[in-house]
Each structure stands twice: as structure tokens, then as C-alpha cells.
C-alpha positions as CSV (number, residue, x, y, z in Angstrom):
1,X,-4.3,15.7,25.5
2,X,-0.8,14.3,25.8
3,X,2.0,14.6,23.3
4,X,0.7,12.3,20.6
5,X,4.6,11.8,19.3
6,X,5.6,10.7,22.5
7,X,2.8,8.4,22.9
8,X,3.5,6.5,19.7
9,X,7.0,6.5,20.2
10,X,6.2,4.6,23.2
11,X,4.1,2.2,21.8
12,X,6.2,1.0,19.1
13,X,9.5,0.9,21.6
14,X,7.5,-1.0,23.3
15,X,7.8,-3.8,21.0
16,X,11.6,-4.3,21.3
17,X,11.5,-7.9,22.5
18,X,7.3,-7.7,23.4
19,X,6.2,-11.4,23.2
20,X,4.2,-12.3,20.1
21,X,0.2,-12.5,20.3
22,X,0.2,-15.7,17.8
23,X,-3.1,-13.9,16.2
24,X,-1.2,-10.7,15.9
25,X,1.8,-12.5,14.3
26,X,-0.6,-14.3,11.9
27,X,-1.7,-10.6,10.8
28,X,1.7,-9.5,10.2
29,X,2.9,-12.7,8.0
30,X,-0.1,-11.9,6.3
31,X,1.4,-8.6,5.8
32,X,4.3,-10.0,4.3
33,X,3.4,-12.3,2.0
34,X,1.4,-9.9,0.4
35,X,4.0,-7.4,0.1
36,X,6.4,-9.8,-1.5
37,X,3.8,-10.5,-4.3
38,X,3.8,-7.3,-5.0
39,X,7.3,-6.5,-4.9
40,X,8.1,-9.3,-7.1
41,X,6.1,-8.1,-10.5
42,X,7.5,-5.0,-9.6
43,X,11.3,-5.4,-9.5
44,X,11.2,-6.5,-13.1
45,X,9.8,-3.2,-13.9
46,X,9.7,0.7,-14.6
47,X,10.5,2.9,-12.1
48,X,12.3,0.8,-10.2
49,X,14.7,-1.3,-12.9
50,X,15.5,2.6,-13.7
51,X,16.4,3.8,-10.3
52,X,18.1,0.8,-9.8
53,X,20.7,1.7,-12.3
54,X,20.9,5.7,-11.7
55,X,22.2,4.1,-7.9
56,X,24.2,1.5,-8.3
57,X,24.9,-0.4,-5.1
58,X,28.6,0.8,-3.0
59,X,31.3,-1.1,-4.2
60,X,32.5,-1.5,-1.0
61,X,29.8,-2.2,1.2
62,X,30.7,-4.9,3.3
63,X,28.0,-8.5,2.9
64,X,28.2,-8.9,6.5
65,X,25.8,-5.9,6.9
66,X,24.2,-6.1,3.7
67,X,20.2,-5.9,3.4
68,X,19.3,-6.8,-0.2
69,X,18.0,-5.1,-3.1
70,X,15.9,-7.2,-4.8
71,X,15.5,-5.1,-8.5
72,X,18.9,-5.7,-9.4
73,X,19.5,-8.8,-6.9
74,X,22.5,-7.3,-5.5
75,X,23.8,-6.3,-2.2
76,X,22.7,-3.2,-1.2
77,X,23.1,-0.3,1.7
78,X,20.0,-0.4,4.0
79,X,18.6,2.8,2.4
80,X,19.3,1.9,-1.0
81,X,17.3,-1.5,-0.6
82,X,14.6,0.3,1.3
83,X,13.9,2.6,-1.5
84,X,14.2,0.3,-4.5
85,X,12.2,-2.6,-2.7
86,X,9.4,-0.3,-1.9
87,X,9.0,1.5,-4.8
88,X,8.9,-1.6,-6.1
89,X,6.3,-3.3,-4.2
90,X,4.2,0.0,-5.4
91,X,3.9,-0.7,-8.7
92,X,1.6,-3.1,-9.8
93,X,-0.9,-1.4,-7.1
94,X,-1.9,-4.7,-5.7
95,X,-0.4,-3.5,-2.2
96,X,-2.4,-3.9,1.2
97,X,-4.4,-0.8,2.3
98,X,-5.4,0.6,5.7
99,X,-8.9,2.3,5.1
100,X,-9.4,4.2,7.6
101,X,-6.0,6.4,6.9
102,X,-6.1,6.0,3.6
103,X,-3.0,4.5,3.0
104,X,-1.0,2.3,2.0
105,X,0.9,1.0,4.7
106,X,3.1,-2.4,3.6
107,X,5.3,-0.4,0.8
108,X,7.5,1.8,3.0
109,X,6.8,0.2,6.5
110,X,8.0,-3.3,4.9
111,X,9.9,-2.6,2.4
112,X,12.3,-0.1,5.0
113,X,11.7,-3.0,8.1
114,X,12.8,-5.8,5.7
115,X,16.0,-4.2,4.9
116,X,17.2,-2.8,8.2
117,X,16.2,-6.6,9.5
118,X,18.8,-8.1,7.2
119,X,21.1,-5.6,7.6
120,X,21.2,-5.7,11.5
121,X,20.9,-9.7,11.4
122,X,17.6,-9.6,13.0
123,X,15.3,-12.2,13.4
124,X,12.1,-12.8,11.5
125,X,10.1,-12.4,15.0
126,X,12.0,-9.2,15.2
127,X,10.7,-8.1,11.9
128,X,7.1,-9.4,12.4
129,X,7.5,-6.8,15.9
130,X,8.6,-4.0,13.6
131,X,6.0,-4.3,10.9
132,X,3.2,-4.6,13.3
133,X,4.8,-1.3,15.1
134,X,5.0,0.6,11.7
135,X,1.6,-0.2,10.6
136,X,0.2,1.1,14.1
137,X,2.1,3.9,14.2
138,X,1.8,5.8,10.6
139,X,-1.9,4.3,10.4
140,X,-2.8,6.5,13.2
141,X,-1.1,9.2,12.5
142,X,-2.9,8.7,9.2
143,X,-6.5,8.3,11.0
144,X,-5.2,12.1,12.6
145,X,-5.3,13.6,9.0
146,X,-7.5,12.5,7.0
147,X,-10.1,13.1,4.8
148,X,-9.0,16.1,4.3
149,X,-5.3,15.3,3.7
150,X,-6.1,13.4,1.0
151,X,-7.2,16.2,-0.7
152,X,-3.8,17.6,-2.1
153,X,-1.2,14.3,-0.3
154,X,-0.6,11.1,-1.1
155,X,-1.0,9.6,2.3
156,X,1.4,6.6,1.1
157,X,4.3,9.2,1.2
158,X,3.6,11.0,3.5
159,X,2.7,8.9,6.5
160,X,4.5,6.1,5.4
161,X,7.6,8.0,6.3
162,X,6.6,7.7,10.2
163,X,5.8,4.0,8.9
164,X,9.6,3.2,8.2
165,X,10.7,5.0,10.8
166,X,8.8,3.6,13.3
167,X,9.9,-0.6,12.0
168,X,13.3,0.4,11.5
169,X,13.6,2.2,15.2
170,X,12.5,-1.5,16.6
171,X,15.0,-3.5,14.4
172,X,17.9,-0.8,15.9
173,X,16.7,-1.3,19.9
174,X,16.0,2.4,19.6
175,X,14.8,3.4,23.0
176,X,11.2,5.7,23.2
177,X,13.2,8.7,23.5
178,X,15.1,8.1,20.2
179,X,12.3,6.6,18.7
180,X,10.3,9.8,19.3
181,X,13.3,11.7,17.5
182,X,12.8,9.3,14.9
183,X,9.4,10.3,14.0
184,X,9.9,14.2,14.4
185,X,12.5,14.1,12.0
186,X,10.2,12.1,9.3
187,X,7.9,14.1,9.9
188,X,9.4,16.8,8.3
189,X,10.9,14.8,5.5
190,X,7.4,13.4,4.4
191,X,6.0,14.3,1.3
192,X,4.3,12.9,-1.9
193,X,1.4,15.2,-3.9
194,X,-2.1,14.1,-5.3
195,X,-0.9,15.7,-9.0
196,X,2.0,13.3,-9.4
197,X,-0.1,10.5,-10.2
198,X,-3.4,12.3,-11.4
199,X,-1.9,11.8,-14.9
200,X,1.2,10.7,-16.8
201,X,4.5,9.8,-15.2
202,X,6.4,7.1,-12.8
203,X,6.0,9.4,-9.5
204,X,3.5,7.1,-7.6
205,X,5.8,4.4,-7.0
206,X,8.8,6.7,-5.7
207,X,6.5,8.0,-2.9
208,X,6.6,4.5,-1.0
209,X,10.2,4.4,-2.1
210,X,11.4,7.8,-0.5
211,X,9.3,7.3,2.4
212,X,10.7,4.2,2.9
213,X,14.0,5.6,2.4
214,X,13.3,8.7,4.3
215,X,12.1,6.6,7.1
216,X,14.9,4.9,7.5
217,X,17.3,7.8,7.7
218,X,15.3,9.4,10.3
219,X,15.9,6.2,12.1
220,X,19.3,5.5,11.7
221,X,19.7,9.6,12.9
222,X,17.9,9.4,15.8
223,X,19.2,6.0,16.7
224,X,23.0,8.2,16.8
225,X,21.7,10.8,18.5
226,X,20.2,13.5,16.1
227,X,17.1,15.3,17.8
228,X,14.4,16.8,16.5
229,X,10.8,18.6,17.1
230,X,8.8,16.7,19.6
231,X,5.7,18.9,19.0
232,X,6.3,18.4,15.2
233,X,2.6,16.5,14.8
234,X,0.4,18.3,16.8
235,X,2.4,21.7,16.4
236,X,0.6,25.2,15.2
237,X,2.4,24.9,11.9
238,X,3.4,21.5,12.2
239,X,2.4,17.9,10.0
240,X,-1.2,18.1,11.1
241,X,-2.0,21.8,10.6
242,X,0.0,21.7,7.8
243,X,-1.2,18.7,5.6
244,X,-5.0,19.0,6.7
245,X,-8.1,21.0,7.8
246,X,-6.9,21.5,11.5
247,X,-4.3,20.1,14.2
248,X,-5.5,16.2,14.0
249,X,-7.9,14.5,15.3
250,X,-5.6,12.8,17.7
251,X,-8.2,11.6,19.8
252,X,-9.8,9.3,17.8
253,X,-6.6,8.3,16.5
254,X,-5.0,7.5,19.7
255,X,-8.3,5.8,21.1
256,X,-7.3,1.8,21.6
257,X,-3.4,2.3,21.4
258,X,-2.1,-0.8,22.7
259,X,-5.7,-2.3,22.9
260,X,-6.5,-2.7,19.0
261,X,-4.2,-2.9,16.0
262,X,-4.0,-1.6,12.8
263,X,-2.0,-4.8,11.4
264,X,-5.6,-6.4,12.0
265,X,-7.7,-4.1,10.3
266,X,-6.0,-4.6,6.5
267,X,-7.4,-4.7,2.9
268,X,-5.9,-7.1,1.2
269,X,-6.5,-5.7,-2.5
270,X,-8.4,-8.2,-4.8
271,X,-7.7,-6.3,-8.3
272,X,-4.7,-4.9,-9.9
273,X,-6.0,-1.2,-10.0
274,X,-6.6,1.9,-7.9
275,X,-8.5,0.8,-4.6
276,X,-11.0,3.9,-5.1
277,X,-12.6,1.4,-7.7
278,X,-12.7,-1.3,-6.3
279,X,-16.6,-1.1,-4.9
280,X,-17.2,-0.5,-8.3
281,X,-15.8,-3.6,-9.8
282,X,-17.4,-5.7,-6.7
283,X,-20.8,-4.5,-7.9
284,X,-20.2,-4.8,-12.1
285,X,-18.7,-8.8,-11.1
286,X,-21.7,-9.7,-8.5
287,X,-24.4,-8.2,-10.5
288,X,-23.0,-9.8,-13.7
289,X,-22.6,-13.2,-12.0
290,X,-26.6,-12.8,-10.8
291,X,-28.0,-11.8,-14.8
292,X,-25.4,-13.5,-17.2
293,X,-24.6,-10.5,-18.9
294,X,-22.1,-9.9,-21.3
295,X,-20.0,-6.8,-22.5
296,X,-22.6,-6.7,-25.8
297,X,-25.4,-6.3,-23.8
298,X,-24.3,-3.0,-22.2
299,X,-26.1,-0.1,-23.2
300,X,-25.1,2.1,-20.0
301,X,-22.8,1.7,-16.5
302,X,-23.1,4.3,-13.9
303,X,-21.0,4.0,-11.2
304,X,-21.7,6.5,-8.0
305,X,-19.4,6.7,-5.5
306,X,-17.3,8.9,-2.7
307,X,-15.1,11.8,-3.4
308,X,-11.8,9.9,-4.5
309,X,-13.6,7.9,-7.4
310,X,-15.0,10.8,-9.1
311,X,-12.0,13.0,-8.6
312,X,-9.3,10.6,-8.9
313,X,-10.8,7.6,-10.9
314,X,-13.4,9.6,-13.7
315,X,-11.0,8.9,-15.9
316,X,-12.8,8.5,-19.6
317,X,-9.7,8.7,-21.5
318,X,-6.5,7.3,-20.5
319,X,-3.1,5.9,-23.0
320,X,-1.2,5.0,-20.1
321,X,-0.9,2.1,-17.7
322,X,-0.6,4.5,-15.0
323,X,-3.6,6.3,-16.4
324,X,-5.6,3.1,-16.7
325,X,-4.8,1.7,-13.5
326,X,-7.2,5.1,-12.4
327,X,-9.8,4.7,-15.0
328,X,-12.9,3.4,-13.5
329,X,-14.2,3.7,-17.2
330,X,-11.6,1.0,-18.3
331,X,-11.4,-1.1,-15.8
332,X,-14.4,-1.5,-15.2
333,X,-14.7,-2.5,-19.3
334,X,-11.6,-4.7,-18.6
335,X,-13.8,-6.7,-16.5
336,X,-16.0,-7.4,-18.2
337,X,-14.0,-8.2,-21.5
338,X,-11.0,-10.3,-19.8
339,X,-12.9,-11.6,-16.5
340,X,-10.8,-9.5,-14.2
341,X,-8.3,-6.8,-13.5
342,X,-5.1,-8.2,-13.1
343,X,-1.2,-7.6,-14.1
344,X,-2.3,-8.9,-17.9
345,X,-5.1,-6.1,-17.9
346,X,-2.7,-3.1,-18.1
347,X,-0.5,-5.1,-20.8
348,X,0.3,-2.2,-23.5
349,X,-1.8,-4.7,-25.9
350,X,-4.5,-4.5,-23.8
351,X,-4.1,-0.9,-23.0
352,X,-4.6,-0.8,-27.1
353,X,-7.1,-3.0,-27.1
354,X,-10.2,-1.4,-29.6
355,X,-13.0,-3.7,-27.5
356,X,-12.1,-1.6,-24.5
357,X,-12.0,1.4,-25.6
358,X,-15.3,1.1,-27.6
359,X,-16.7,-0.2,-23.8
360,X,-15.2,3.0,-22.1
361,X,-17.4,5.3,-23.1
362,X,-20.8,3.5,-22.0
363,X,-18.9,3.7,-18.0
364,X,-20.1,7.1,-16.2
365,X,-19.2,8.3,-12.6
366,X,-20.7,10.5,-10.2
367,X,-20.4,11.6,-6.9
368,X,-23.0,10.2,-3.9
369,X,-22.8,12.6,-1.3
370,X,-24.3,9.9,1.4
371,X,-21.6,7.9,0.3
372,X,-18.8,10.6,0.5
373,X,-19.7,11.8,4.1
374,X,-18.9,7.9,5.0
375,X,-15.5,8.1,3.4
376,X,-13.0,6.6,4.6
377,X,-14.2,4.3,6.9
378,X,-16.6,3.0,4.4
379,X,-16.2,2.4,0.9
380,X,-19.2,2.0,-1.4
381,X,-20.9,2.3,-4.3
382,X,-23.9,2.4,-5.9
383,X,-23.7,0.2,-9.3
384,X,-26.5,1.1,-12.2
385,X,-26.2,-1.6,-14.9
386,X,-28.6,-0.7,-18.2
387,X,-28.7,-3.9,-20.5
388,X,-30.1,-3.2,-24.8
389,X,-32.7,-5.4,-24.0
390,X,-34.2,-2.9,-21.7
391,X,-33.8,-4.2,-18.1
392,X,-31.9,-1.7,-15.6
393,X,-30.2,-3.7,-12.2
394,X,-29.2,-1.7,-9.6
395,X,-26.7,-2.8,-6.9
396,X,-25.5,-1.3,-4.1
397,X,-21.8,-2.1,-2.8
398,X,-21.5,-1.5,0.8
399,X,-17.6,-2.7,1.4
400,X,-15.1,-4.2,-0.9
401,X,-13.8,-7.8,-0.8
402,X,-10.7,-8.0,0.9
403,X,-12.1,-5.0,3.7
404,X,-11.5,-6.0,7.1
405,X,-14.9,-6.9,6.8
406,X,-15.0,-8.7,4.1
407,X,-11.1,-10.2,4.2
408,X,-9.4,-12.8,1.5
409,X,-9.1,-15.8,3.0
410,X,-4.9,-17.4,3.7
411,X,-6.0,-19.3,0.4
412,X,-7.2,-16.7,-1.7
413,X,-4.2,-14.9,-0.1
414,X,-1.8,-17.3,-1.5
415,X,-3.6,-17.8,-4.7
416,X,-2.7,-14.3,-5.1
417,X,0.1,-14.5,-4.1
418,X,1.2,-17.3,-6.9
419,X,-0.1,-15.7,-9.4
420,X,1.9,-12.4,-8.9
421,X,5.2,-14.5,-7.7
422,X,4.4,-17.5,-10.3
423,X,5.7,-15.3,-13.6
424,X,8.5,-13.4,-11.5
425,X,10.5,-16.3,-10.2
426,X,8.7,-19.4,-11.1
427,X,6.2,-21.2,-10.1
428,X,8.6,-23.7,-8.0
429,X,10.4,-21.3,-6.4
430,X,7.0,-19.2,-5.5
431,X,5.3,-22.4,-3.9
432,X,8.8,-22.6,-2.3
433,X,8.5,-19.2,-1.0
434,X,5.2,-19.0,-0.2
435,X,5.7,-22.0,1.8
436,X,8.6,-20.5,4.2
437,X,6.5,-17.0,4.4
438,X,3.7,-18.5,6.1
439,X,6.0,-21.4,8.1
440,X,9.8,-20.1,8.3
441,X,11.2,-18.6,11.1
442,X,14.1,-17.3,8.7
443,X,13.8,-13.8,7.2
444,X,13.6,-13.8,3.6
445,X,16.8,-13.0,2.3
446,X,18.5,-15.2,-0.6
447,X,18.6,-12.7,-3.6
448,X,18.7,-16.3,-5.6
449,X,15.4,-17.5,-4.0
450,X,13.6,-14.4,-5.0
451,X,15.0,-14.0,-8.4
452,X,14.4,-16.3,-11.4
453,X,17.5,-18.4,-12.6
């Protein structure tokens, strides 16, 4: 087997200047707009309003080679607006996912890409090359590692570091040989650990940040000549054999490289909460649209599902909104008592509210071992619904909607899309900005446009 580095280093300096499949550039504005509606709910909050003003922007940085921050609307250094934008775009978890690696690839791959473009005065087909090169290049890698990475990493800071580097390595003209230097060193930068969001704390969000960060440096150093470990994936003691169960299975994730794309295989996430629960959800809303049940009718919920919802999502008590964000238990009762789990659900009223938590504890989980061994490429779960008056309905989930096989249409993509942007900046300016995401050929940029007056 070759070099896996080298060959992905190739790949994505091989889209310096490549000319732009239209369907391939559809995928990657699809990319973008989502990541701005999520990065906009999440500028106005915790952890990013708080990093925002432990690192204030250089005084002296020049405009002329600014990117922008868009917490604190200011003018930032390219790493500082990598980091605060991405962390920010993590926090309302209504980010894209890549299933099959387990991550989420639009935080640091965008949120790093979108800064080095307007730093380096690219274009917005330049950025649409770079995101499309980050999300193949760190969603493989990804694909190497897992399941058994996810066991004790958080894939999103982890491999999202390869992600930044990667995009920002295109925006620069970095050559394969630099770009190659560019992943070694993020490879041993990444990081980010199951624990730090398996209960209290602001953690989560600062993975996508530093990786998006961290990406970028490597970038920038490589792109001035700083070397590092070429063997650093597939290396005895190196990412692979260090974050999972062997060396990679870089076979599999090499297979297509250059022939399919990871930008077109992209969950588009359909509720405000921890994707692991999502199948769940699918099942409680479809099986309650079929009976025309209500939350009194529910004697029992039993939700059965892969390895991440039991470990990560079992969560029967929670007094947190990071907490409840992983609680299929409330979620699940959020659904049925406000119609959905959006931004409003995880309001610290709500996260209060006495008709949840007297829902909670009818919601069980358990793990389906059929459905585990399919983990991650498929995501199910088996839905058991017992109603007082007796009768028990059963569903099975086989996907989620907004899977690449069950995708959010452009309109259900922009409906989303105003709803998170609507409250952040207006609903003017979002219809404005939705608008020029999906038809502009500027790169977003205007601190004002994104920002409510």
C-alpha cells in the first residue's frame, strides 16, 4: 500500500485551480450555508463570546489581510477567526455530519477555510475547492479510524485538524509536498477526548475550534517550509495505531479517491441535539404522526440502538444544556411536548421544565447488537412505543432524515437555515444572506451583514 499521507496530500493539491464539477460545487455551497446557520446562534453564545474576550483581536493587525471573527465582529488574525468561528459553529450541534467517519466535518474544515480565504483574498470558487478538499481529506482519514476511535476521541478534534489543514493548504497554493507537511504536522497536534463532553462543561465546542486553529498552523508552517513525519498516519506508533484498534484501514479509506467525494455523502442534521439520537427521534415523530398520540398517553418508550446512543446518549438525568443535548430520555420527551428539538428546546426554561422531566423517566435505552455491528455506516434504531390504553407500536428506523440517503431538500435546507440565522441577524438580513450563499460569487465577509444592527 502506498503512503496514504502522500496520497491525500495529492489529492487535495490537486484542487489548486481544478475546474469546478457544477454538482460538486452545489455540495459544497450546501456545506456552507449550513455551517453559517450554525455559526450564527453560536457567536452570540457561551464558549465562544468567552474565548472571544480572553483573546482579544491584535491591535495592529493590518485590515488588508484580515479574515473576520464573527463572535465579536471584529477583525481578526487568520487563526484567531478560525478558532472562534468554529467553535462557534459547534455549539448549537446543528452542524453537518459525515457518517461513515463519524465526524463532524464543516466546523474546523470551514470555519479554518473561511478565514484563510478572506485573509489571502481568495475567491469564493477558491473556497468552495478548499472545503470540498478538507471534507475529503479528514473524512477519510476518519473512515481509516474508526469505530474504534470513537471509543475514547472525539473524531471532530481530532481529524478535523487534517480537515483545516488540508482547506487552508489550497487557499495558500501549497504544493503536494508542503501540503503532505501540512497534514504530518496536524497530525500530531490533533486531539479532543470522549470524557470532555460525557458530562458538564463547554469543552465540545473548543475541539472544532482548536482543530480548526490547529489546522491552520500546520498550514501556514508547512506552507514556510516547516517539515514533518510523512509516515505520521500509518506509522507503528503513529495517528492510526495510536487513536484506534490497529494501523487504519487505509484501504477502504482510500478506495474511490478522486472517483467519489465525501462533500456528497453529508448529513445535514434535522434536530438540535446529539446526532447519536437522531434515529430515535425519527421513529417517536413518524410513529406518532401514524397513531395521534400524545405525551399523556405514554406509559413506556424504549429506544434500542448502536453503541454511541447507549453509551453516550442513556442519559436519564441531565441539569445542563450540554447534558440535555445528550439525553435521549429528554429529547425524546421534548418532542413530544414542544413538537421538536430545536434551539428553544435547550432554553434553561425548558431545561426546567417539570412536564419534561416527569416524561423522562418513562424513555429507556438499550443496546441492539445487530444494529451496533452496522455502526457507522448505518444508523438505526428500533423504536418500542407503549400507549395507557394498552396498545404497543413498534418501529424500526433504518437511516435518519438528512442521511445521504435520506437528504434535506435546498428548501428544507434554507428553512433551516432561517430559522437558525432569522433570530441572530434578522430575518432581512438572513433572507439576504441566504440569498448570496446559494447565488453569490463573493465570499461572505461583511462583519455588518452577519451581525444584527
Amino acid at each position: 500500500m502506498s503512503n496514504p499521507l502522500i496520497a491525500l496530500a495529492e489529492h487535495a493539491a490537486g484542487w489548486r485551480g481544478r475546474p469546478l464539477d457544477p454538482a460538486l460545487a452545489h455540495h459544497a455551497r450546501r456545506a456552507l450555508v449550513d455551517w453559517v446557520a450554525a455559526l450564527l446562534p453560536g457567536c452570540q453564545r457561551p464558549p465562544a463570546t468567552l474565548l472571544a474576550r480572553a483573546l482579544p483581536p491584535d491591535a495592529t493587525h493590518g485590515a488588508a489581510d484580515a479574515a473576520f471573527c464573527y463572535v465579536d465582529g471584529r477583525a481578526s488574525s487568520l487563526r484567531r477567526a478560525a478558532l472562534l468561528n468554529a467553535t462557534a459553529s459547534h455549539t448549537v450541534e446543528f452542524d453537518d455530519i459525515h457518517r461513515d467517519s463519524g465526524y463532524h466535518p464543516g466546523c474546523p474544515t470551514i470555519g479554518a477555510a473561511l478565514a484563510a480565504a478572506q485573509a489571502r483574498g481568495a475567491t469564493l470558487a477558491d473556497l468552495l475547492r478548499a472545503i470540498i478538499a478538507g471534507y475529503e481529506v479528514s473524512c477519510r482519514i476518519g473512515m481509516a479510524v474508526q469505530p474504534s476511535h470513537y471509543r475514547f476521541w472525539h473524531t471532530t478534534g481530532t481529524v478535523g485538524t487534517f480537515g483545516a489543514a488540508a482547506a487552508v493548504a489550497v487557499l495558500l497554493g501549497s504544493d503536494a509536498a508542503r501540503t503532505g507537511h501540512a497534514l504530518a504536522t496536524a497530525a500530531t497536534m490533533a486531539g479532543g477526548l470522549q470524557q470532555a463532553f460525557r458530562g458538564e462543561g463547554m469543552s465540545k465546542p473548543l475541539h472544532a475550534g482548536h482543530a480548526a486553529e490547529a489546522g491552520a498552523l500546520a498550514a501556514l508552517a508547512a506552507h514556510a517550509g516547516v517539515t514533518g513525519a510523512l509516515d505520521v498516519l500509518d506509522g507503528p506508533v503513529g495517528f492510526a495505531a495510536a487513536t484506534s484498534e490497529d494501523r487504519g484501514k487505509w484501504d477502504r479509506a482510500l478506495a474511490g479517491l478522486g472517483e467519489t467525494h465525501a462533500i456528497a455523502a453529508i448529513t445535514v442534521k434535522n434536530h438540535g441535539c446529539c446526532g447519536h439520537i437522531f434515529p430515535g427521534l425519527d421513529a417517536l415523530a413518524a410513529l406518532r404522526a401514524e397513531a395521534g398520540f400524545g405525551p399523556d398517553d405514554i406509559e413506556h418508550i424504549h429506544v434500542a440502538g448502536y453503541g454511541a446512543t447507549k453509551d453516550i446518549c442513556d442519559r436519564p438525568h441531565i441539569t445542563t444544556e450540554q447534558e440535555a443535548r445528550f439525553s435521549m430520555q429528554y429529547c425524546a420527551a421534548a418532542l413530544l411536548l414542544l413538537g421538536g428539538v430545536r434551539i428553544a428546546a435547550f432554553a434553561p426554561e425548558r431545561l426546567r421544565d417539570p412536564a419534561i422531566h416527569a416524561l423522562m423517566p418513562r424513555v429507556s435505552v438499550s443496546l441492539d447488537p445487530e444494529l451496533a455491528a452496522a455502526y457507522p455506516q448505518r444508523r438505526a434504531a428500533r423504536l418500542r412505543v407503549t400507549l395507557r390504553d394498552g396498545r404497543v407500536l413498534e418501529r424500526y428506523q433504518p437511516t435518519r432524515k438528512g442521511d445521504p440517503d435520506a437528504p434535506l431538500s435546498d428548501a428544507e435546507l434554507s428553512a433551516k437555515f432561517l430559522e437558525l440565522a432569522g433570530p441572530a441577524i434578522g430575518e432581512h438580513a438572513a433572507r439576504d444572506l441566504l440569498d448570496a450563499l446559494w447565488q453569490g460569487e463573493s465570499l461572505p465577509g461583511s462583519v455588518q451583514v452577519l451581525r444584527a444592527e
